[in-house]
mmCIF file of the N, C-alpha and C atoms, coordinates in Angstrom:
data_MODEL
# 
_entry.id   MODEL 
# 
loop_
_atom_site.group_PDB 
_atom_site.id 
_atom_site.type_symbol 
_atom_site.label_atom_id 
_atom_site.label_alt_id 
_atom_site.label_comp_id 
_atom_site.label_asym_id 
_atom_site.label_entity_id 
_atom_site.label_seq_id 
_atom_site.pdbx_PDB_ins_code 
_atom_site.Cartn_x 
_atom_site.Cartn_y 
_atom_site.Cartn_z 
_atom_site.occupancy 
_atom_site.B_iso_or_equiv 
_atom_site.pdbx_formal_charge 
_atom_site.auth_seq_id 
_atom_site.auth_comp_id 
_atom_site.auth_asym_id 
_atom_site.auth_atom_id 
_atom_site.pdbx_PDB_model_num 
ATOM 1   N N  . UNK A 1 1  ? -11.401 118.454 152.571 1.00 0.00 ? 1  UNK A N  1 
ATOM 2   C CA . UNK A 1 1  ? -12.095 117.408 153.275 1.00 0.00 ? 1  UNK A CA 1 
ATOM 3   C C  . UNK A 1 1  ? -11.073 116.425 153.832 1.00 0.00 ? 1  UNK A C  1 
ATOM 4   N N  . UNK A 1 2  ? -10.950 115.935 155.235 1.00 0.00 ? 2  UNK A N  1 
ATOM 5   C CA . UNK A 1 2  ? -10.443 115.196 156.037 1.00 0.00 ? 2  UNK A CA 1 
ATOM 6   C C  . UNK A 1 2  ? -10.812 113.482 155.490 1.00 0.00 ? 2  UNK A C  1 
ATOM 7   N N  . UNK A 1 3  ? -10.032 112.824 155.631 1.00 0.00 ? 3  UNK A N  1 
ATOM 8   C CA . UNK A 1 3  ? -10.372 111.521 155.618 1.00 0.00 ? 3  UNK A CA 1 
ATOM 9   C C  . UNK A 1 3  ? -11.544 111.020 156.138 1.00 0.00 ? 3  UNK A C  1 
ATOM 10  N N  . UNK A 1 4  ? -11.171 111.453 158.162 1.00 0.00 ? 4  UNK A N  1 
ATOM 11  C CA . UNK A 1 4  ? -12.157 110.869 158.745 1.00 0.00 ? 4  UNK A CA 1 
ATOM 12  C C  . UNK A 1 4  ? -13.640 111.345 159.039 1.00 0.00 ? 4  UNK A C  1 
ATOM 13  N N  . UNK A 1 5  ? -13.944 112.562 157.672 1.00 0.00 ? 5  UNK A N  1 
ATOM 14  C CA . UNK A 1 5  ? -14.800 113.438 157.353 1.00 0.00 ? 5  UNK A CA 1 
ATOM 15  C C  . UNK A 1 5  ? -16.164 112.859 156.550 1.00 0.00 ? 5  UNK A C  1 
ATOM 16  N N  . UNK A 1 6  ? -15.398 111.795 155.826 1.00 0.00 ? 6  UNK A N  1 
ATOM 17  C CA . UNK A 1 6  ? -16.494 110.746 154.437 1.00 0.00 ? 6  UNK A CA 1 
ATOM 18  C C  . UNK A 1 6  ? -16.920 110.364 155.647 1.00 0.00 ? 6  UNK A C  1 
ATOM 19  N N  . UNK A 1 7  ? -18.249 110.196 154.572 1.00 0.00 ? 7  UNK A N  1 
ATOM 20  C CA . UNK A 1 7  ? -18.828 108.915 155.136 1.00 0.00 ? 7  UNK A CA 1 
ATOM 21  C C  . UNK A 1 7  ? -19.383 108.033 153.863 1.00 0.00 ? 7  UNK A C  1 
ATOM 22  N N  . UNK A 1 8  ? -19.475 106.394 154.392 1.00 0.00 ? 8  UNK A N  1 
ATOM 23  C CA . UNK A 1 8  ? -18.941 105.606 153.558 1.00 0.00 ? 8  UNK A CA 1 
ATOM 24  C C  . UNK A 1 8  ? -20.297 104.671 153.327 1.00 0.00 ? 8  UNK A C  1 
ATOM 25  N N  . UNK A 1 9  ? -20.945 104.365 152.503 1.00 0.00 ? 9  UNK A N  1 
ATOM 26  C CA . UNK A 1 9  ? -21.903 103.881 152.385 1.00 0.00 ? 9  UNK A CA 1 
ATOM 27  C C  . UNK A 1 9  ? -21.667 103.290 151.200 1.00 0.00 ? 9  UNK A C  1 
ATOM 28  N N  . UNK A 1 10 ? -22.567 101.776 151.145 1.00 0.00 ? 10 UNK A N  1 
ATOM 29  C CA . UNK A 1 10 ? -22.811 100.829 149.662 1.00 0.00 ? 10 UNK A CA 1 
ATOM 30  C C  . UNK A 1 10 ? -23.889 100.959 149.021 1.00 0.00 ? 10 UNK A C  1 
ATOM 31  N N  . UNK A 1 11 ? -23.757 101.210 147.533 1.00 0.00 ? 11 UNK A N  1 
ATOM 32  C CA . UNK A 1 11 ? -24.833 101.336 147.044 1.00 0.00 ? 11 UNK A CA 1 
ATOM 33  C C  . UNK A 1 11 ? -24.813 100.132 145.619 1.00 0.00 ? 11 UNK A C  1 
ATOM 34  N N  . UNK A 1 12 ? -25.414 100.146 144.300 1.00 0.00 ? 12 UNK A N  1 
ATOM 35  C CA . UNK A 1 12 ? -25.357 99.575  143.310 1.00 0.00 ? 12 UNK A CA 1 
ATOM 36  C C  . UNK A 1 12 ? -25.481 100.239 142.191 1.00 0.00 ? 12 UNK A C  1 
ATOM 37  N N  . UNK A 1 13 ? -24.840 99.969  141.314 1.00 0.00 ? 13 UNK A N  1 
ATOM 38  C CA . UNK A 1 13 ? -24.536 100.864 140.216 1.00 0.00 ? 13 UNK A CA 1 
ATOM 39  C C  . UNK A 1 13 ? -26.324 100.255 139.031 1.00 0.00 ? 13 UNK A C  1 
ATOM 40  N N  . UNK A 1 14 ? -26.388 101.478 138.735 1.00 0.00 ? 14 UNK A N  1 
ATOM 41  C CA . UNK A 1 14 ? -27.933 101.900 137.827 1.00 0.00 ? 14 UNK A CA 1 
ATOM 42  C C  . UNK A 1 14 ? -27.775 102.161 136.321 1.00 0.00 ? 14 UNK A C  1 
ATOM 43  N N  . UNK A 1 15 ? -26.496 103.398 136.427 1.00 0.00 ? 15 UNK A N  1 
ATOM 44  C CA . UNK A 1 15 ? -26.161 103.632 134.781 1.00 0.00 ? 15 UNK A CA 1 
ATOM 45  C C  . UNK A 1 15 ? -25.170 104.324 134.871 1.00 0.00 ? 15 UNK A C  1 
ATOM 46  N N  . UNK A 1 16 ? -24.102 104.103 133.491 1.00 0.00 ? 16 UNK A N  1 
ATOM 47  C CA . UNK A 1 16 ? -23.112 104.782 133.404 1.00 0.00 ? 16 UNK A CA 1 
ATOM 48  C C  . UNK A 1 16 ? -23.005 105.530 132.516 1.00 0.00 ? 16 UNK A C  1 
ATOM 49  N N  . UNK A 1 17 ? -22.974 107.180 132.831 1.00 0.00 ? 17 UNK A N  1 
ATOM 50  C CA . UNK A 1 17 ? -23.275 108.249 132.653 1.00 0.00 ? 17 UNK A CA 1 
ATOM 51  C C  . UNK A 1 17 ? -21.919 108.585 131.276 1.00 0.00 ? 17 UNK A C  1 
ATOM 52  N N  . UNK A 1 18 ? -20.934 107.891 131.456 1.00 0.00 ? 18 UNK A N  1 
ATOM 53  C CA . UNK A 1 18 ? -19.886 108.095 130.445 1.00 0.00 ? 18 UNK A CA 1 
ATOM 54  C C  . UNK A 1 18 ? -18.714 109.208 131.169 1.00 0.00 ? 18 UNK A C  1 
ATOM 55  N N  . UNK A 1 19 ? -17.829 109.495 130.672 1.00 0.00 ? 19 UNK A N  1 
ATOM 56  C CA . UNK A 1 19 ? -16.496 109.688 131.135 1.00 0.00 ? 19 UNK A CA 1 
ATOM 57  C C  . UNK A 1 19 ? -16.426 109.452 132.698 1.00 0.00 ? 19 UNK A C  1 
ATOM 58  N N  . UNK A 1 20 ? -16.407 108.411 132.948 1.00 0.00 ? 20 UNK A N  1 
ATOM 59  C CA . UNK A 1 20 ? -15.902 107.956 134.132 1.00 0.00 ? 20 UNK A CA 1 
ATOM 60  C C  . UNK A 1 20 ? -16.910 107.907 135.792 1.00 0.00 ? 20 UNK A C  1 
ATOM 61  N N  . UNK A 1 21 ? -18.462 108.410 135.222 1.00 0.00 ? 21 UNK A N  1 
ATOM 62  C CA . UNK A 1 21 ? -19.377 109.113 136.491 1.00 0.00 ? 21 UNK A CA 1 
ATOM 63  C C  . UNK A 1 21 ? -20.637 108.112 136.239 1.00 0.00 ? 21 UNK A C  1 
ATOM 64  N N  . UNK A 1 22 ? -21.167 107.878 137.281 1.00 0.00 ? 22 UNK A N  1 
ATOM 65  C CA . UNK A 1 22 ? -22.057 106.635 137.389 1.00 0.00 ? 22 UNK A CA 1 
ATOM 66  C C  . UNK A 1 22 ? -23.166 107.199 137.909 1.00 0.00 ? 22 UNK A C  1 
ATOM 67  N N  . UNK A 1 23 ? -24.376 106.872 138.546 1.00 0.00 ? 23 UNK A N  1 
ATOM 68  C CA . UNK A 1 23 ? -26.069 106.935 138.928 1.00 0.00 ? 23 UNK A CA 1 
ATOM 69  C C  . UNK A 1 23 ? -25.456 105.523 139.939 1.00 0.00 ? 23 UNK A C  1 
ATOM 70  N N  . UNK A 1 24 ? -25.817 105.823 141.194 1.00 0.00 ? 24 UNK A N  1 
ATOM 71  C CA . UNK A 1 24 ? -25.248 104.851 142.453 1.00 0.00 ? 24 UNK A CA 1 
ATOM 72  C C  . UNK A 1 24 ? -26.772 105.279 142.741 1.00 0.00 ? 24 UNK A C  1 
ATOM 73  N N  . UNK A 1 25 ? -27.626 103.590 142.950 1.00 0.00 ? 25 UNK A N  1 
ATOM 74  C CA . UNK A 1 25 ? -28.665 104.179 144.198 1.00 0.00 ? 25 UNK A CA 1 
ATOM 75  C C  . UNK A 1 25 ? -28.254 103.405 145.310 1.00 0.00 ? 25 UNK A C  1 
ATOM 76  N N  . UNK A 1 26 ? -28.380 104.221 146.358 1.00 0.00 ? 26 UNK A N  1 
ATOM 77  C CA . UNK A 1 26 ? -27.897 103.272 147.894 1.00 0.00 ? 26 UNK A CA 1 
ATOM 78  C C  . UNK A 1 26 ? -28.851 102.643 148.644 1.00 0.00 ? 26 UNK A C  1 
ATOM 79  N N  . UNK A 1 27 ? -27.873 101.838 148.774 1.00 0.00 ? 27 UNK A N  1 
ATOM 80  C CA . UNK A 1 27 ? -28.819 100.777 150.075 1.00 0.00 ? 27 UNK A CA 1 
ATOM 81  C C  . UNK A 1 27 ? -29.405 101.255 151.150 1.00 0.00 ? 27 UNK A C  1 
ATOM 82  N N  . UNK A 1 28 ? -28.725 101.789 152.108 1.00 0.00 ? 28 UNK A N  1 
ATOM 83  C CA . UNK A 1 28 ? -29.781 102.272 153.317 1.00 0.00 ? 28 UNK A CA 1 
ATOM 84  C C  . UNK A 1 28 ? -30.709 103.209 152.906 1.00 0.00 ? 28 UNK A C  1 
ATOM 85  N N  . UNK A 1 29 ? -30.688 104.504 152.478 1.00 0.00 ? 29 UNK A N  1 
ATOM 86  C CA . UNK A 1 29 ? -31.693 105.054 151.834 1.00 0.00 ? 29 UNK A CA 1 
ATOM 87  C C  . UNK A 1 29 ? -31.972 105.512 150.961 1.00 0.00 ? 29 UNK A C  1 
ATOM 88  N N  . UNK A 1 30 ? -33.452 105.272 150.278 1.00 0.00 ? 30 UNK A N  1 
ATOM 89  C CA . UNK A 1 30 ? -33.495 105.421 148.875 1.00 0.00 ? 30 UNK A CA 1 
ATOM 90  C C  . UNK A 1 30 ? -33.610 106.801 148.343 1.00 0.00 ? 30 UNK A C  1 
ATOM 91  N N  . UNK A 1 31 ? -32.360 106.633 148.112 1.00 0.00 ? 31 UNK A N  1 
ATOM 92  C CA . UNK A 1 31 ? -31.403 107.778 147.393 1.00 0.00 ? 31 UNK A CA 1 
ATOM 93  C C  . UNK A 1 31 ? -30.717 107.727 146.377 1.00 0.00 ? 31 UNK A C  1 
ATOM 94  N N  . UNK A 1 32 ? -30.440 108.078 145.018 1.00 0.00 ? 32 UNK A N  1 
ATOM 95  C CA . UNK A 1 32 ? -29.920 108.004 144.133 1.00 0.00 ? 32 UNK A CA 1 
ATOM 96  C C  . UNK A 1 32 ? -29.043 109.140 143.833 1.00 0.00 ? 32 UNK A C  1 
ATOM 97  N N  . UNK A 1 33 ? -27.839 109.087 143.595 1.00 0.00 ? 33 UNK A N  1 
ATOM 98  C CA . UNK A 1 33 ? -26.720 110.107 143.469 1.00 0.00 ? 33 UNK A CA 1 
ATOM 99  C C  . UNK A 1 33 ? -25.684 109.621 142.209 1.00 0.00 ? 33 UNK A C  1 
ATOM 100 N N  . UNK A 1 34 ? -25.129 110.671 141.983 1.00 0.00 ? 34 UNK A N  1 
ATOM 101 C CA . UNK A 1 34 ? -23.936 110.454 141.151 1.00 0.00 ? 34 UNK A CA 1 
ATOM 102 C C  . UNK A 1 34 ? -22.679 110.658 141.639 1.00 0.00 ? 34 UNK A C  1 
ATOM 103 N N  . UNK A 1 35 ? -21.774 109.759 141.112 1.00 0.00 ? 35 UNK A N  1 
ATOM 104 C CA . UNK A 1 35 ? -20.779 109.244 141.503 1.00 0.00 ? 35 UNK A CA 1 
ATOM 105 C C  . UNK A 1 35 ? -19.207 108.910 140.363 1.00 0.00 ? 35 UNK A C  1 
ATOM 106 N N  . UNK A 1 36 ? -18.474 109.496 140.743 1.00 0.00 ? 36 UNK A N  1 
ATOM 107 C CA . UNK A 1 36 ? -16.941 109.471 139.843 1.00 0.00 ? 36 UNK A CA 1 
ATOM 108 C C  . UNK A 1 36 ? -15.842 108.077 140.523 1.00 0.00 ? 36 UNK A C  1 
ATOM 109 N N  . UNK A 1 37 ? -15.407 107.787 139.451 1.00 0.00 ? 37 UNK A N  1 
ATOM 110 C CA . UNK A 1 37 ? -14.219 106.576 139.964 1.00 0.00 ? 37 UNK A CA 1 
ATOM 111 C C  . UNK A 1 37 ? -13.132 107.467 141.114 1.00 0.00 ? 37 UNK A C  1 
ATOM 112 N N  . UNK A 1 38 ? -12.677 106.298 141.633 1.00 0.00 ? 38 UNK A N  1 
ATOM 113 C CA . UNK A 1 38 ? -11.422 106.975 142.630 1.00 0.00 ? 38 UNK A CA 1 
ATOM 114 C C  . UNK A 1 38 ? -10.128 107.106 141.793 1.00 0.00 ? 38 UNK A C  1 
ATOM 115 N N  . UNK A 1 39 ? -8.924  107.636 141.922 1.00 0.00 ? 39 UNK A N  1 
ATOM 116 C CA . UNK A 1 39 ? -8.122  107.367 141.351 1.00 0.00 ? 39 UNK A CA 1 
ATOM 117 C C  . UNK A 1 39 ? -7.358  105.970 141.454 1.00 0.00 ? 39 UNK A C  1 
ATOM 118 N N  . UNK A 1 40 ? -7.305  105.693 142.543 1.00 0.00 ? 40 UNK A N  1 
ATOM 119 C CA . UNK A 1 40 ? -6.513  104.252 142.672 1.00 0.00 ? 40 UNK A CA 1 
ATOM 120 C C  . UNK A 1 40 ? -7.328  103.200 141.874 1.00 0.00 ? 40 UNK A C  1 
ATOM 121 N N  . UNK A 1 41 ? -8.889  103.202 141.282 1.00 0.00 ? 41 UNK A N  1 
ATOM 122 C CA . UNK A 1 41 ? -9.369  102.433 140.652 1.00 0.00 ? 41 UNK A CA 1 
ATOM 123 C C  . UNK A 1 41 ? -9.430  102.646 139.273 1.00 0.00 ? 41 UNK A C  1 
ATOM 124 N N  . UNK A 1 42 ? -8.870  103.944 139.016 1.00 0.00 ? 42 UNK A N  1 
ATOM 125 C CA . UNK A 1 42 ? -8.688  104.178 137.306 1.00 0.00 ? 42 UNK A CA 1 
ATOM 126 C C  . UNK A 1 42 ? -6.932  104.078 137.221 1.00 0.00 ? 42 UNK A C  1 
ATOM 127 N N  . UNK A 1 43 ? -6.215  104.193 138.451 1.00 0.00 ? 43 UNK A N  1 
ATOM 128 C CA . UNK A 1 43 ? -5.089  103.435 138.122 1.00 0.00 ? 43 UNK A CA 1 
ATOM 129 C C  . UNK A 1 43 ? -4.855  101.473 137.480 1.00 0.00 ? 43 UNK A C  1 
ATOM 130 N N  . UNK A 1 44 ? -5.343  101.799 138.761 1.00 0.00 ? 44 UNK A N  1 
ATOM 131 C CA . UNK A 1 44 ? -5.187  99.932  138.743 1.00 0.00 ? 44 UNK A CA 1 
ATOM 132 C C  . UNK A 1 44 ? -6.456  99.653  137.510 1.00 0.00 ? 44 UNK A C  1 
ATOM 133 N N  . UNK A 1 45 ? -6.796  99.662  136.428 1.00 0.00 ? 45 UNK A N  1 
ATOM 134 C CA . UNK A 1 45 ? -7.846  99.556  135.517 1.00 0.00 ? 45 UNK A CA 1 
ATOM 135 C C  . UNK A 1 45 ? -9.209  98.985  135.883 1.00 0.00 ? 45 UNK A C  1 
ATOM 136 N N  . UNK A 1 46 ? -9.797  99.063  137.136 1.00 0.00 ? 46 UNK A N  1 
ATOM 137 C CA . UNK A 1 46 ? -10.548 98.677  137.605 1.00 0.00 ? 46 UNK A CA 1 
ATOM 138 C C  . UNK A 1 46 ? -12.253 99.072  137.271 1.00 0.00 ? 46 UNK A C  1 
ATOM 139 N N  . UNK A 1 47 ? -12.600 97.575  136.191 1.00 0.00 ? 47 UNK A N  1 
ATOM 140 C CA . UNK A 1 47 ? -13.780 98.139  135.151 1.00 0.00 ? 47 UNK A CA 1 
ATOM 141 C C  . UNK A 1 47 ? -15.364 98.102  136.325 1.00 0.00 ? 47 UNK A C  1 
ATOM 142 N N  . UNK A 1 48 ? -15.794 99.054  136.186 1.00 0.00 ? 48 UNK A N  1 
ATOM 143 C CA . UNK A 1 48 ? -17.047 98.605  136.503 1.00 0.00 ? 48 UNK A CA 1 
ATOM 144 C C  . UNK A 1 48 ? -18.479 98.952  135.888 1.00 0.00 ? 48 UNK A C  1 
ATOM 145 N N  . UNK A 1 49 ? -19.268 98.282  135.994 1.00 0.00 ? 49 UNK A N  1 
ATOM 146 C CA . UNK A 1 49 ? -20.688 98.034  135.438 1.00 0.00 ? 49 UNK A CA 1 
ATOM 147 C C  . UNK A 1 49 ? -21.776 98.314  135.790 1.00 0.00 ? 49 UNK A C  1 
ATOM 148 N N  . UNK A 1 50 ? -22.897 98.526  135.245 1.00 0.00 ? 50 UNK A N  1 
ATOM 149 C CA . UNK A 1 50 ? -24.194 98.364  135.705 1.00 0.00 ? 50 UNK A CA 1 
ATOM 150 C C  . UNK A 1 50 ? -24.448 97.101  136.541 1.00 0.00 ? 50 UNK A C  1 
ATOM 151 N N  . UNK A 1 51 ? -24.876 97.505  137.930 1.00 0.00 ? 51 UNK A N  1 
ATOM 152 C CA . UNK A 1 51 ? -25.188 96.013  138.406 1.00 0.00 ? 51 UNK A CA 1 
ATOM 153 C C  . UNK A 1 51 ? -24.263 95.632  139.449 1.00 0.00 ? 51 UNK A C  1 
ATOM 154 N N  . UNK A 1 52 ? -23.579 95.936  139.639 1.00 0.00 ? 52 UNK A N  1 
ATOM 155 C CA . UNK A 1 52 ? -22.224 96.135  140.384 1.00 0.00 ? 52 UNK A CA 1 
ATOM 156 C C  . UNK A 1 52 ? -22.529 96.249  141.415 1.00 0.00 ? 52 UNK A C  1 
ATOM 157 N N  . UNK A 1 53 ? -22.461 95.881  142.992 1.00 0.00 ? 53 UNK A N  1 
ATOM 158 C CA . UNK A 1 53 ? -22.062 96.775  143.949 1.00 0.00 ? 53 UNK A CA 1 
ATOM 159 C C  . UNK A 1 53 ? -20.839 97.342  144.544 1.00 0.00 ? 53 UNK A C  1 
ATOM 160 N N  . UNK A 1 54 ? -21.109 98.459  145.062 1.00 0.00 ? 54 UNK A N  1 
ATOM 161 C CA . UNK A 1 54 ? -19.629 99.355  145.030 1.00 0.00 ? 54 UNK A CA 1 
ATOM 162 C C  . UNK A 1 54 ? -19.868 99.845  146.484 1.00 0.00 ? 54 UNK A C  1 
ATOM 163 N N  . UNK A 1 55 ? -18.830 100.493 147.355 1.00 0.00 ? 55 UNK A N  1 
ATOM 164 C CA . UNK A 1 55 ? -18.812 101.320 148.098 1.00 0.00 ? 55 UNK A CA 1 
ATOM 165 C C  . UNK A 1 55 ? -18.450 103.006 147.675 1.00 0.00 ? 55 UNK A C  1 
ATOM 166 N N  . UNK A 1 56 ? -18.817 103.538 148.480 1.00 0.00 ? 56 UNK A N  1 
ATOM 167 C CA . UNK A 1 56 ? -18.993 104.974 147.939 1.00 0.00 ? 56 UNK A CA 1 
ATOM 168 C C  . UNK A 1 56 ? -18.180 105.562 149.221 1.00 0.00 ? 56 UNK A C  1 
ATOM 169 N N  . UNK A 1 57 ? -17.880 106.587 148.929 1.00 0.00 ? 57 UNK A N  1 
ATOM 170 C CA . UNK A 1 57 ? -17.270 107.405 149.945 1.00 0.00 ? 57 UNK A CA 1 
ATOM 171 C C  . UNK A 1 57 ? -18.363 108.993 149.794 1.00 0.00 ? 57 UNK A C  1 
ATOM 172 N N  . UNK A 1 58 ? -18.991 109.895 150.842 1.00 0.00 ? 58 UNK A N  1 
ATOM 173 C CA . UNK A 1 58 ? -19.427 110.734 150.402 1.00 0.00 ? 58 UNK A CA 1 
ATOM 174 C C  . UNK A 1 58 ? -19.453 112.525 151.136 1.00 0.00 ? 58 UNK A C  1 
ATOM 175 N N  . UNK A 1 59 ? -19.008 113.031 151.172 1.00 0.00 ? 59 UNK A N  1 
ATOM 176 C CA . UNK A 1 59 ? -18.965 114.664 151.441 1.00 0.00 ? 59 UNK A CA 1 
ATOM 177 C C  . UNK A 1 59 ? -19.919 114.884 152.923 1.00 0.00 ? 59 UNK A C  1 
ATOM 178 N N  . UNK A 1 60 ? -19.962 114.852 153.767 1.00 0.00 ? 60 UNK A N  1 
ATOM 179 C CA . UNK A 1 60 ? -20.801 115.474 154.722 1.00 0.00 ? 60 UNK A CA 1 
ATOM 180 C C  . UNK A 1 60 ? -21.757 116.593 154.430 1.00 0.00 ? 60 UNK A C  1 
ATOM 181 N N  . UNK A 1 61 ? -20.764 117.858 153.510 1.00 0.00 ? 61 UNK A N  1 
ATOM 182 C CA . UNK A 1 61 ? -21.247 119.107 152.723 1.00 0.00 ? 61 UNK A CA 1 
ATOM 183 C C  . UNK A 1 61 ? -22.299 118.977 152.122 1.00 0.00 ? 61 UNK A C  1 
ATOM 184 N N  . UNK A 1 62 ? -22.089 117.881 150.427 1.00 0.00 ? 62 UNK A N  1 
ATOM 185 C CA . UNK A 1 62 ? -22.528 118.012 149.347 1.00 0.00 ? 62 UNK A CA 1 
ATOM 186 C C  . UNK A 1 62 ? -23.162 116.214 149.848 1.00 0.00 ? 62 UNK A C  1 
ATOM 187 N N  . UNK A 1 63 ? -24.549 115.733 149.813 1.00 0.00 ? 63 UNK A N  1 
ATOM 188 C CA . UNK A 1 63 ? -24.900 114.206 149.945 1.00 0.00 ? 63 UNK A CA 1 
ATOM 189 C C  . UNK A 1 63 ? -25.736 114.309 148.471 1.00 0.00 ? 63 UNK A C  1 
ATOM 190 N N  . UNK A 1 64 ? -25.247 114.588 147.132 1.00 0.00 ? 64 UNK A N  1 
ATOM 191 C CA . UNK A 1 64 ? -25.725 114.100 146.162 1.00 0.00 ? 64 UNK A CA 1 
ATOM 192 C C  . UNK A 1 64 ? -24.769 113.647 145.559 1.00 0.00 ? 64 UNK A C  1 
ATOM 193 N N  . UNK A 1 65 ? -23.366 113.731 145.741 1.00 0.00 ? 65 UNK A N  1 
ATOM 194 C CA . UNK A 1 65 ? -22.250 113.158 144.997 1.00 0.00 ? 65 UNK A CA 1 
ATOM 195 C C  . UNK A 1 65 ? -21.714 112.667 145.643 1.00 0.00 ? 65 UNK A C  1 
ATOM 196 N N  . UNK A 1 66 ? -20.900 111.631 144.994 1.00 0.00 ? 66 UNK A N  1 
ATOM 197 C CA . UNK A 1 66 ? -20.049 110.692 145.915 1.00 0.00 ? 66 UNK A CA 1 
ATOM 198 C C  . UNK A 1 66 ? -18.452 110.195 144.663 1.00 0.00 ? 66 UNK A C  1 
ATOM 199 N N  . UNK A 1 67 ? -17.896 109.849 145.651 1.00 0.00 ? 67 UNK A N  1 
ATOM 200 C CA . UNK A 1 67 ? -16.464 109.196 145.004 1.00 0.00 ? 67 UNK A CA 1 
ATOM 201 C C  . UNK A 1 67 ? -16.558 107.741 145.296 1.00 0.00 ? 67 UNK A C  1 
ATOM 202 N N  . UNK A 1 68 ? -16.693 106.768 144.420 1.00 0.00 ? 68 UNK A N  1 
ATOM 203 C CA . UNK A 1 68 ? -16.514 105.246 144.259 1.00 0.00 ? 68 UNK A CA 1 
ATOM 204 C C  . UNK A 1 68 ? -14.671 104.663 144.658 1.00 0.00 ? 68 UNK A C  1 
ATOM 205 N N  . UNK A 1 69 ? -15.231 104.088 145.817 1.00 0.00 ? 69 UNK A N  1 
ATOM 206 C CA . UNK A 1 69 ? -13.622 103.775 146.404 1.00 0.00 ? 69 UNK A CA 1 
ATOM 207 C C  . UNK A 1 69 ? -13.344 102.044 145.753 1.00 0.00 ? 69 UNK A C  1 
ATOM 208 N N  . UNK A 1 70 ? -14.410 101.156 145.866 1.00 0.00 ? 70 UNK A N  1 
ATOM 209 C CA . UNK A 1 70 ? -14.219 99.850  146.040 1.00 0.00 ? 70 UNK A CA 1 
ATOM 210 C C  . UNK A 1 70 ? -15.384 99.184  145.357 1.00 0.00 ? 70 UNK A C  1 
ATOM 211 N N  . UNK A 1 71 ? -14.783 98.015  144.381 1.00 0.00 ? 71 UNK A N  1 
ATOM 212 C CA . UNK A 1 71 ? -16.125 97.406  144.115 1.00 0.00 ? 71 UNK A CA 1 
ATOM 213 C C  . UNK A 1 71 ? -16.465 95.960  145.007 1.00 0.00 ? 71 UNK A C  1 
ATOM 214 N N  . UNK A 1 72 ? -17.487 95.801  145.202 1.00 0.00 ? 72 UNK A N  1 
ATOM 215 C CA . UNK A 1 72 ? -17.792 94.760  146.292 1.00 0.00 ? 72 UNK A CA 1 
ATOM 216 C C  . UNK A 1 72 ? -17.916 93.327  145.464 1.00 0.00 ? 72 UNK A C  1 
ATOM 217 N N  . UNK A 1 73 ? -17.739 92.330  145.971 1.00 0.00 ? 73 UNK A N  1 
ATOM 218 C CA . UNK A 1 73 ? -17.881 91.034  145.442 1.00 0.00 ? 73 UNK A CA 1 
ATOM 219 C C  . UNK A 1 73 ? -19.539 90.721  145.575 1.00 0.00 ? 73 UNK A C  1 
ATOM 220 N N  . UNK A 1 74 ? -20.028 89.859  144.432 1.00 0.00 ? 74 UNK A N  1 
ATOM 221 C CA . UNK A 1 74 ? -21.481 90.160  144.815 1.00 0.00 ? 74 UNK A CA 1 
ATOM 222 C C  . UNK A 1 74 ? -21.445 88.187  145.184 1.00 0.00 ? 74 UNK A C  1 
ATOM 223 N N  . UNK A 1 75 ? -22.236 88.240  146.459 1.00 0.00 ? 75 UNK A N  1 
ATOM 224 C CA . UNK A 1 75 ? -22.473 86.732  146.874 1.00 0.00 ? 75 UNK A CA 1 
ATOM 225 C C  . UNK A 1 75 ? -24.196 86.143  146.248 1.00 0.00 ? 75 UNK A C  1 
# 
């Protein structure tokens, strides 16, 4: 998969499934998928939670899984 292949959508984190894979339901449509940390965010120790919003990166192929790139600041 190409970079400019994802596509990138925000969703909010629901539940965490344990070793590292989350339940993301997304904002534009109601859709609920599962979702794994990126590496640069299990480098840098980057915790996240239920409740959270995150951006997702997701497969064109496969639209039930996704890779968690970024967590969003919540206003």
């Amino acid at each position: 998969m190409a970079k400019q292949d994802a596509i990138k959508v925000t969703g909010l984190i629901t539940e965490a499934l344990g070793n590292s894979i989350f339940r993301v339901e997304l904002d534009n449509v109601d859709n609920t998928i599962i979702c794994h940390i990126s590496g640069k965010m299990r480098q840098n120790y980057i915790k996240i939670m239920p409740g959270d919003k995150v951006e997702v990166e997701m497969s064109p192929y496969d639209l039930t899984k996704g890779r968690i790139v970024k967590r969003l600041k919540i206003q």
